[in-house]
Structures are given as structure tokens and as C-alpha cells.
C-alpha positions in Angstrom: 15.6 -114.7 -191.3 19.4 -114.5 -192.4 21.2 -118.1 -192.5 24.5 -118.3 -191.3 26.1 -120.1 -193.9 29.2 -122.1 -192.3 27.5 -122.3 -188.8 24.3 -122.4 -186.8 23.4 -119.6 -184.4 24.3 -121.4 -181.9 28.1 -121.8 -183.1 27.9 -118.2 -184.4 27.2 -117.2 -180.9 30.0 -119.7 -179.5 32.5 -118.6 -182.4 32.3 -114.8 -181.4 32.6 -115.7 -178.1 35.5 -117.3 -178.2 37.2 -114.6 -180.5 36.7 -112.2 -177.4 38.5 -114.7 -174.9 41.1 -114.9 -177.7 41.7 -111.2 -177.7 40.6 -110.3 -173.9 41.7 -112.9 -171.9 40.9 -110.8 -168.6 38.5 -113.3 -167.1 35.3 -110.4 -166.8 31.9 -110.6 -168.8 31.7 -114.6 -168.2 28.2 -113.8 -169.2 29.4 -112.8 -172.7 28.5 -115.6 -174.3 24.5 -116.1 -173.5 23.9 -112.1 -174.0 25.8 -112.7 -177.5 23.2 -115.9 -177.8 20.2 -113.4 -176.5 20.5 -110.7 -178.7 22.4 -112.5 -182.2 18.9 -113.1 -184.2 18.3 -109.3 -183.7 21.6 -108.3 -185.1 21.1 -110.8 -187.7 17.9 -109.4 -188.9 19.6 -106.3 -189.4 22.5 -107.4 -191.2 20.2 -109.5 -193.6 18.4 -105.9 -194.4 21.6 -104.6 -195.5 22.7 -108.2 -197.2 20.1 -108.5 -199.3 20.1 -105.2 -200.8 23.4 -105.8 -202.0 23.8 -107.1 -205.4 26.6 -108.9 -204.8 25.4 -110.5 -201.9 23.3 -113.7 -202.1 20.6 -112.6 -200.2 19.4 -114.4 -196.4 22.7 -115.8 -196.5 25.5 -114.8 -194.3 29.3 -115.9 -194.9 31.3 -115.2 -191.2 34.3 -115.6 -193.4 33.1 -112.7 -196.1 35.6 -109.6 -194.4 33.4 -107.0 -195.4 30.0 -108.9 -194.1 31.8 -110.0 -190.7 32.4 -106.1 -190.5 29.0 -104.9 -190.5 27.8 -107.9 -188.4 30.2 -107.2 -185.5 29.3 -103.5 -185.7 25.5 -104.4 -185.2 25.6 -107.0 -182.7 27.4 -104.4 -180.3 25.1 -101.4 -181.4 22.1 -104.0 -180.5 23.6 -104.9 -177.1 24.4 -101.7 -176.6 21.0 -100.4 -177.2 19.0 -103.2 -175.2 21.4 -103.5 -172.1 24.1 -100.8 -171.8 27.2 -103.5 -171.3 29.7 -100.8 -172.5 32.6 -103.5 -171.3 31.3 -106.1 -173.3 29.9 -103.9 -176.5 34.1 -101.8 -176.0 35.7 -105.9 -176.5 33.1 -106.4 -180.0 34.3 -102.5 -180.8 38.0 -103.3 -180.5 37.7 -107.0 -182.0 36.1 -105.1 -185.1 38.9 -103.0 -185.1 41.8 -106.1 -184.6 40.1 -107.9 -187.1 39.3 -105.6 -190.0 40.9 -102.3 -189.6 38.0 -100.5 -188.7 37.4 -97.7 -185.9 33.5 -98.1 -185.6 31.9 -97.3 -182.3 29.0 -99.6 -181.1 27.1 -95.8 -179.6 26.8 -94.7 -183.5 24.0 -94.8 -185.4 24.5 -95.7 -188.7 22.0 -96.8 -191.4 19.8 -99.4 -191.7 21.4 -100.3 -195.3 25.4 -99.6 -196.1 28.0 -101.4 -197.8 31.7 -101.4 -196.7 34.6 -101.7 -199.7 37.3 -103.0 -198.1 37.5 -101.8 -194.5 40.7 -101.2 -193.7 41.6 -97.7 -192.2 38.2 -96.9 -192.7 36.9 -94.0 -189.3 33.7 -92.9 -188.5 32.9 -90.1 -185.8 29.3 -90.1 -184.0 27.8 -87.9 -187.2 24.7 -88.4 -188.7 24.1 -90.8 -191.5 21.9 -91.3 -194.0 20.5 -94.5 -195.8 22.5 -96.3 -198.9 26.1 -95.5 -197.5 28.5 -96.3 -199.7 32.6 -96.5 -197.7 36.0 -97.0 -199.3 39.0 -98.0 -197.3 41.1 -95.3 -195.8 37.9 -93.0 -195.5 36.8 -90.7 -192.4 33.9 -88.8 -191.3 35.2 -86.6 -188.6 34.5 -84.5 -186.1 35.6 -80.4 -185.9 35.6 -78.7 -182.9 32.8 -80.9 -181.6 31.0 -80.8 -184.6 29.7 -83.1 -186.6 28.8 -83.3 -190.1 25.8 -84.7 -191.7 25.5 -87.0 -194.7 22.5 -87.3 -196.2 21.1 -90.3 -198.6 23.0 -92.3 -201.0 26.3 -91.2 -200.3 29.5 -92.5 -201.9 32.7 -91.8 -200.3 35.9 -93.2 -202.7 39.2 -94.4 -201.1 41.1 -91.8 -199.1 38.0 -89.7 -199.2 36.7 -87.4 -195.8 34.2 -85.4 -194.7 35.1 -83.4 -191.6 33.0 -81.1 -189.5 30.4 -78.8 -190.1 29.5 -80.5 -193.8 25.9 -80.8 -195.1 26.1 -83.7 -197.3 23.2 -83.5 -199.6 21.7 -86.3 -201.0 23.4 -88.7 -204.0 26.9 -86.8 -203.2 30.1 -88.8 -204.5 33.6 -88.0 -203.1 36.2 -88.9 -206.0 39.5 -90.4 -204.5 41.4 -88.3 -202.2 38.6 -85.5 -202.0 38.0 -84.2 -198.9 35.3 -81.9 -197.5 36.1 -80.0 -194.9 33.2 -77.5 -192.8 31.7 -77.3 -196.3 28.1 -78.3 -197.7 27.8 -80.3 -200.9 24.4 -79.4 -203.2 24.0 -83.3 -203.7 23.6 -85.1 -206.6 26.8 -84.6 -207.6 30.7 -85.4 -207.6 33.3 -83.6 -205.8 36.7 -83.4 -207.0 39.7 -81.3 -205.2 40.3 -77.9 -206.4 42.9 -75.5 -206.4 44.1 -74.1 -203.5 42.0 -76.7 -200.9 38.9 -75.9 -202.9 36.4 -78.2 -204.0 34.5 -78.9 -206.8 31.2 -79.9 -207.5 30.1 -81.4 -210.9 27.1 -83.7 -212.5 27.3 -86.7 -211.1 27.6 -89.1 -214.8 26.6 -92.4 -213.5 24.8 -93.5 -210.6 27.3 -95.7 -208.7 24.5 -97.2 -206.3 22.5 -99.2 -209.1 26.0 -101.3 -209.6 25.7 -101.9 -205.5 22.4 -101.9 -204.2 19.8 -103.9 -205.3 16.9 -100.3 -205.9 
């Protein structure tokens, strides 16, 4: 199980809870902090699956104070509430702390993978798209919605700062956005780097190093 490394569960628990009176002082969910208590060893399971793949990371240990770790733990504690009672009032306060506290617009309905890792969160948006495993983010990135629809990103995908990928995109597998590239209703082959074009085109080249063996721990 994942060790908090600055507090027990039990102050973890008591620590987010008092972040939420902090930032909604409105006097509803007085319940908040025993369903935080309830559901925090799930959430931390999950964030220690994503921990210790990271090679960064020192692995079953969790730092509160780490930005980037805080970030993902936030996100699945109100996707694990969410999932096990529905408490969209309670799951919207962790949403909107998440966002307050690291510049991140991540909704607690969206699926996102089991492993990820976050560079620097700031400004970073993700739509209700379809995600695959190994999902690499830089700050100022989105994944957006067109017209309703959503693109899908596929294994082992890097997105670079001020990256997006926007609508009806088929992300293959292993694809890597280069800084500033964006992808708009347009599939990548995978296993590959996409640079801006001419004209709003894109363009896809080998791929010459494999970004994820410097991350994840594979």
C-alpha cells in the first residue's frame, strides 16, 4: 500500500478536508470528511500504481507536497467517489480545488488511465475522450472536444507543451506531439512524431527515441 510520506491517512483525510472548507466555506457536505476517510486507501492504491511506475518517483511513497503527485491524487479520489457514491457536489469541490491548486481543468466523470504522468500541470485541459495507458502531459496541453466529438488516444502517448489533440483524432499507439503541434479531426499512424506543417498541416516522422523509457519504469 502507498505511504503517505508527511502524514498518516488519517491526517491526509483531515488535511483534504480542510482544504475544501478553505475554498468552499458554504456549510453543505459536513459528511465530507468520513467519505474522504471511506474511500482514500482506494484512491491511494491507484495513485501508488501510477507512482511506482515512474522513474522518478520513489515507489509506495507519496509526497502531498510533490505538485505533480498531489494532482493525480486529487483527480482519483473524486473519480473514486464519484464512481462508488455519485456525490457530484462533493466530487465538483475536489474538481475545482484541483483546478485552484494546480492549474488543472480535470473532471472527476473522466476516465483516464490507470498509469500517466503529469509535467507540470498548469493550463493543462482534458475533455471526456478516451485514453489510453502510459499518458505522457505537458503544461498548456488540451485534448478537446469538436462538435461533440471526441478523439481517441491510444497507448503510450506523449503530448509536449502547448500540444492538442482536438476532435475526431485517432491517436495511434507511441504517437509524440513536438511543442506547439496540434492535431486537429486528424488520425496519427502511431509510433511516430508529429511536427506542424505548412499551411496547418501535419507531419508525421520516425519517432528517434523512445521518450517513455526516461519516465516510466517498462
Amino acid at each position: 500500500m502507498l505511504k503517505p510520506l508527511h502524514l498518516s491517512r488519517t491526517e491526509l483525510a483531515a488535511y483534504v478536508a480542510r482544504q475544501l472548507v478553505t475554498f468552499y466555506p458554504d456549510g453543505l457536505d459536513t459528511d465530507a470528511p468520513s467519505v474522504l476517510a471511506a474511500y482514500l486507501d482506494a484512491a491511494l492504491l491507484r495513485l501508488g500504481r501510477c507512482i511506482n511506475e515512474v522513474r522518478w518517483w520513489t515507489p509506495d511513497q507519496f509526497d502531498h507536497l510533490h505538485s505533480t503527485q498531489y494532482t493525480l491524487f486529487l483527480y482519483y479520489l473524486s473519480n473514486t467517489i464519484w464512481k462508488a457514491t455519485g456525490n457530484r457536489t462533493l466530487c465538483a469541490k475536489l474538481f475545482g480545488l484541483n483546478k485552484a491548486l494546480n492549474g488543472i481543468d480535470l473532471f472527476y466523470e473522466i476516465d483516464m488511465p490507470e498509469v500517466m504522468f503529469i509535467g507540470h500541470s498548469v493550463g493543462i485541459v482534458f475533455a471526456k475522450a478516451t485514453y489510453g495507458n502510459y499518458l505522457v502531459v505537458y503544461q498548456n496541453s488540451t485534448v478537446g472536444k469538436n462538435h461533440g466529438i471526441a478523439p481517441v488516444l491510444g497507448e503510450g502517448v506523449v503530448m509536449y507543451a502547448g500540444t492538442a489533440i482536438i476532435g475526431g483524432c485517432q491517436v495511434g499507439d507511441g504517437t509524440v506531439l513536438s511543442q506547439g503541434t496540434s492535431l486537429v479531426n486528424a488520425d496519427s499512424p502511431g509510433h511516430c512524431t508529429v511536427y506542424p506543417g505548412i499551411g496547418g498541416q501535419v507531419v508525421f516522422k520516425p519517432t528517434r527515441r523512445d521518450a517513455l523509457q526516461d519516465i516510466f519504469r517498462r
